[in-house]
C-alpha positions in Angstrom: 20.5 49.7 5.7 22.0 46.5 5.4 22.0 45.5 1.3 23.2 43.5 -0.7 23.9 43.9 -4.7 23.6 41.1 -7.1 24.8 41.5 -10.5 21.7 39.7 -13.1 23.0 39.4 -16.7 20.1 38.5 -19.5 21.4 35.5 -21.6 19.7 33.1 -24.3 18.4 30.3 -22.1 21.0 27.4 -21.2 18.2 24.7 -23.3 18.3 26.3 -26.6 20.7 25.9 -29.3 22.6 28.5 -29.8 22.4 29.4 -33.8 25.1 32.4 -35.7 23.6 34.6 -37.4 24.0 34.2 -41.1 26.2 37.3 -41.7 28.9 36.0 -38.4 28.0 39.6 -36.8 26.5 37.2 -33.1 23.9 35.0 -32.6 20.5 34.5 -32.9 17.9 36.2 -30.4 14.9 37.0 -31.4 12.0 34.6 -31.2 14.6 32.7 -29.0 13.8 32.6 -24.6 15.7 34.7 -22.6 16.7 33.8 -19.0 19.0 35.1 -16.0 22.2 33.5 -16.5 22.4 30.9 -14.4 25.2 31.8 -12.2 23.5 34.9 -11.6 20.5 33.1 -10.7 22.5 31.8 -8.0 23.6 34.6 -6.9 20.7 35.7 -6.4 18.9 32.9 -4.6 22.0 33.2 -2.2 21.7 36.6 -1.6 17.7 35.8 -0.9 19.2 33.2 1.9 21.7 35.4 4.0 18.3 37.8 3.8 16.5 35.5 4.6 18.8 34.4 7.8 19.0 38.1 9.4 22.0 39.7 8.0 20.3 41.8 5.5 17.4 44.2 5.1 17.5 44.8 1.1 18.4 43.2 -1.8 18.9 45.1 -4.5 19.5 43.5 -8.4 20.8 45.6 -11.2 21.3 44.8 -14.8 22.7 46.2 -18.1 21.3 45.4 -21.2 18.5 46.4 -23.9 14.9 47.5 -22.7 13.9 43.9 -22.9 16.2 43.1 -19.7 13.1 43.9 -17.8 11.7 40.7 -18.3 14.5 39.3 -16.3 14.9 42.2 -13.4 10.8 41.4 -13.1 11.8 37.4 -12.4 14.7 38.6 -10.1 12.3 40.5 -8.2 9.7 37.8 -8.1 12.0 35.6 -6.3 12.3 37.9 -3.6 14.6 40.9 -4.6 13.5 44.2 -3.0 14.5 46.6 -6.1 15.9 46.3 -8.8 18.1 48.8 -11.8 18.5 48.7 -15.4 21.2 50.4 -17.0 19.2 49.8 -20.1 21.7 50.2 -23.1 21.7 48.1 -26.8 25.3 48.0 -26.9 27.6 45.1 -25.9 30.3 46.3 -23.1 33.2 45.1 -22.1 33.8 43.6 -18.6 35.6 46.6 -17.6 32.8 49.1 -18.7 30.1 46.9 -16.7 32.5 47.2 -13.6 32.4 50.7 -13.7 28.8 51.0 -14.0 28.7 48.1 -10.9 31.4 50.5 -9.5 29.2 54.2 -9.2 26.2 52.2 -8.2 28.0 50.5 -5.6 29.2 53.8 -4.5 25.7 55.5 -4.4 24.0 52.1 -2.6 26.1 51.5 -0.2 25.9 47.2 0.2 28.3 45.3 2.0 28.1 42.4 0.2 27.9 42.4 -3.6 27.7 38.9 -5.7 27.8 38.4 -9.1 27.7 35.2 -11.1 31.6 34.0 -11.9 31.4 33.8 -15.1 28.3 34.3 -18.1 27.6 31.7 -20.5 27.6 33.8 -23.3 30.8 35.2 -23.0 32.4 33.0 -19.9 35.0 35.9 -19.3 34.6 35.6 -15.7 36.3 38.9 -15.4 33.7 41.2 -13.8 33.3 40.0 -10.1 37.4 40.7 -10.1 37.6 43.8 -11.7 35.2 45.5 -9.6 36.7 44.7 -6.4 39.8 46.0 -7.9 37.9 49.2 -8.5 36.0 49.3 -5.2 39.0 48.5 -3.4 37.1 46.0 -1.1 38.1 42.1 -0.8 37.1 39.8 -3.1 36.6 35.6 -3.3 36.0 34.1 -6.7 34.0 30.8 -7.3 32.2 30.2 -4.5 30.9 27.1 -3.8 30.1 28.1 0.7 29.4 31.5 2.3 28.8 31.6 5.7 28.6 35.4 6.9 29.7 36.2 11.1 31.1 39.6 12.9 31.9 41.6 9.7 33.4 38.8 7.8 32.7 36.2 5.3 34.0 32.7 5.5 33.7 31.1 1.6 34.9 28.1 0.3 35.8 27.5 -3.3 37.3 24.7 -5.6 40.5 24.2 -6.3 43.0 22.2 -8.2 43.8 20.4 -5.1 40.7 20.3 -3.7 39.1 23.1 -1.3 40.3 26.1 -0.1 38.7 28.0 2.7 39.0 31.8 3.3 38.1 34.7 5.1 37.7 38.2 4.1 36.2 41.0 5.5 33.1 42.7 4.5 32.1 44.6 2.1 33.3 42.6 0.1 32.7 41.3 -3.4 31.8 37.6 -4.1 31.5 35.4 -7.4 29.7 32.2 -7.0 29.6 28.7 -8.7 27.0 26.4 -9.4 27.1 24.2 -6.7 26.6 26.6 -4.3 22.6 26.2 -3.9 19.8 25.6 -6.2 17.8 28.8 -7.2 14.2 28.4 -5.8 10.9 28.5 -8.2 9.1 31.6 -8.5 5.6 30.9 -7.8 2.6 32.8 -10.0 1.5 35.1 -6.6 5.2 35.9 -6.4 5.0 37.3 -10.4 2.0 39.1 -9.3 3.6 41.2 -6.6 7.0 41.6 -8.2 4.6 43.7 -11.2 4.3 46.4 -8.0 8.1 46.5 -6.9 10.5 49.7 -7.7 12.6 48.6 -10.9 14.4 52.0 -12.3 15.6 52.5 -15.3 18.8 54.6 -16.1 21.3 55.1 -18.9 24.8 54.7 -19.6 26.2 57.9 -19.6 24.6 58.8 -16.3 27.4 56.8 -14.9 30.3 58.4 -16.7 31.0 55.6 -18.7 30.8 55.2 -22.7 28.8 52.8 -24.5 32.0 52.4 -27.3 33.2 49.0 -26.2 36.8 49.1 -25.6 36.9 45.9 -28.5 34.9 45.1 -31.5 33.6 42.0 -32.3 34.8 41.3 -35.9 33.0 37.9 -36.6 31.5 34.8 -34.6 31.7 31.5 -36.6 29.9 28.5 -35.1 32.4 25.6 -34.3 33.5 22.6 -37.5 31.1 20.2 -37.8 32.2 17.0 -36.3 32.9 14.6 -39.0 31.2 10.9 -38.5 33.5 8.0 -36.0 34.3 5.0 -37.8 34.6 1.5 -36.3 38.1 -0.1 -36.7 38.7 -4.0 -36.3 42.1 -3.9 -35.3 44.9 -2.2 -34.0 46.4 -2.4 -37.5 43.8 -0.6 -38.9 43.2 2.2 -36.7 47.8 2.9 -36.9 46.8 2.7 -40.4 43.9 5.6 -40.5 45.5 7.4 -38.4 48.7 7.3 -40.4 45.9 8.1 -43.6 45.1 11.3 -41.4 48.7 12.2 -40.5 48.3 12.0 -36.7 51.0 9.7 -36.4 
């Protein structure tokens, strides 16, 4: 079969202010919504496409976070993905442990095309996608912003310094994607309805071989200075004055 594996990562939703936690141990989640991460989302929706065009038969989205991730897997699915895995787990990993749980799945599924979101906005590491190409030993492209798929290769185009770069890599392969590659499509209430009936399994950590002990601890999160007020200068004189006041010049 002909599948395709897309990477969906639960993040607080891109609208809401992110608040720290008054102890500096993360930030605030409960009572707060929850959503894909949006580069995931387009992931997905791209995967949906080339499905959608004839070069797949399955798409399959997995995920690894706390029970609640369901919420999310249940949206993926509702926009069209076939099946979809948790990894369910309450403990933050590292890019590298989330590769190697991508890794054994990849293994046991099979795709030839897996795409992940470049980057997360809670973290932005962007490390993932990379990492478990490395581990898969399959090609990768980074950043997406085009894939066209034809005879066993993809052509993708991403953005560069100096403007676009096109290149092609044979598949399998693993992609990352960037936000201007499409624009995820609505799910629609009969769509909810049905994803309620689709296969979304549920699996731990350590059936994977891998350990839940990140390979770093997080010893505080501090939310950035508060930006002090702008004043309004009337002259050149002044502002080489309060700047000289602040010791910037």
């Amino acid at each position: 079969m002909r599948r395709i594996m897309v990477g969906v990562k639960r993040v607080v939703d891109y609208n809401v202010r992110v608040r720290v936690k008054p102890d500096n141990t993360g930030v605030v989640t409960e009572g707060v919504k929850m959503s894909i991460n949006p580069f995931d989302e387009i992931a997905l929706e791209e995967a949906l496409r080339i499905k959608e065009k004839g070069f797949a038969d399955e798409v399959l989205a997995v995920s690894i976070g706390p029970a609640d991730t369901q919420q999310q897997l249940r949206t993926a699915l509702a926009m069209g993905a076939d099946r979809a895995i948790l990894v369910q787990t309450d403990a933050s990993l590292g890019s590298i442990s989330i590769a190697r749980v991508f890794h054994k799945i990849a293994e046991a599924e099979q795709p030839f095309l897996t795409i992940l979101g470049k980057q997360a906005i809670d973290d932005d590491n962007g490390q993932t996608a990379q990492m478990l190409a490395a581990l898969l030993d399959r090609p990768q492209a980074v950043s997406c912003s085009k894939v066209e798929l034809a005879d066993g290769k993809a052509t993708v185009t991403r953005e560069v310094d100096a403007g676009l770069e096109t290149l092609e890599i044979d598949l399998p392969a693993v992609l990352s994607v960037d936000l201007r590659l499409n624009e995820p499509r609505y799910v629609k209430l009969p769509d909810i309805m049905k994803a309620k009936k689709k296969p979304l399994d549920v699996k731990a950590v350590a059936d994977f071989g891998v350990p839940e002990a990140g390979a770093f601890k997080t010893v505080k999160i501090e939310p950035p200075p508060t930006r002090t007020k702008g004043i309004i200068v009337k002259d050149v004189a002044e502002l080489v004055g309060v700047l000289q006041q602040k010791g910037l010049i």
